[in-house]
C-alpha positions, 0 to 999 in steps of 0.5 A: 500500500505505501508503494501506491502512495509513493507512486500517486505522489509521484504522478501527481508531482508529475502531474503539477510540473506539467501544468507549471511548465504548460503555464509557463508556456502561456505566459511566455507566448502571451509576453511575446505576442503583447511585444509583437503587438507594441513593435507593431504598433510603433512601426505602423505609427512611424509607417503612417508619418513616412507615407504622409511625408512620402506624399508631400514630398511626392506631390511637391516633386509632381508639382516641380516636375509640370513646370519643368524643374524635375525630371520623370526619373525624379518623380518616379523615385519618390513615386517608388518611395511612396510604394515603399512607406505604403508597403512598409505601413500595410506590413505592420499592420498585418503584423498587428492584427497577427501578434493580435490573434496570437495574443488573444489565443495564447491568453484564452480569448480567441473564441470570445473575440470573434463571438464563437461560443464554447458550447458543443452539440451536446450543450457541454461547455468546451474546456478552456485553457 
């Protein structure tokens, strides 16, 4: 009988550090995923002023290049520069609704934040994390 105590010990000690190390797991993911979220988020912030200054810049040139005082290859560089801040812009925006999602999966949210609901045919509720 004490050997089947010691053996329960065990597995429930088991047991425990797996859970420990599977919390571990969530928290970690959810720290990288709430890091990806703020880069994202700076790196759209700084996107957005370097396509408006990309534009200004870009309409200027068009403005100087109908009076003859910029050349085609001018504006079609700062053209490509207004691509450029555009893509740069939509990539950190991808990149945030993504850390986003991660975020919401990893702390248990993901079904709440697109209204699905944790019920199963049966009615039972699916188990959360």
């Amino acid at each position: 009988m004490d050997a089947k105590v010691r053996t329960s010990e065990a597995e429930r000690r088991t047991a425990q550090a797996e859970v420990e190390s599977v919390k571990l797991n969530i928290n970690k993911r959810a720290a990288t995923a709430n890091a990806d979220l703020f880069g994202a988020q700076q790196r759209k912030l700084a996107g957005d002023q370097q396509l408006a200054s990309a534009t200004y810049t870009r309409d200027v040139y068009r403005d100087e290049y109908q009076l003859s005082k910029r050349s085609l290859n001018d504006l079609l560089s700062v053209e490509q520069d207004v691509v450029q801040a555009d893509s740069a812009r939509i990539n950190a925006l991808y990149d945030q609704w993504d850390a986003s999602v991660r975020y919401a999966s990893a702390v248990d949210n993901l079904l709440m934040m697109l209204g699905i609901e944790r019920k199963t045919e049966r009615d039972n509720m699916l188990p959360s994390l």
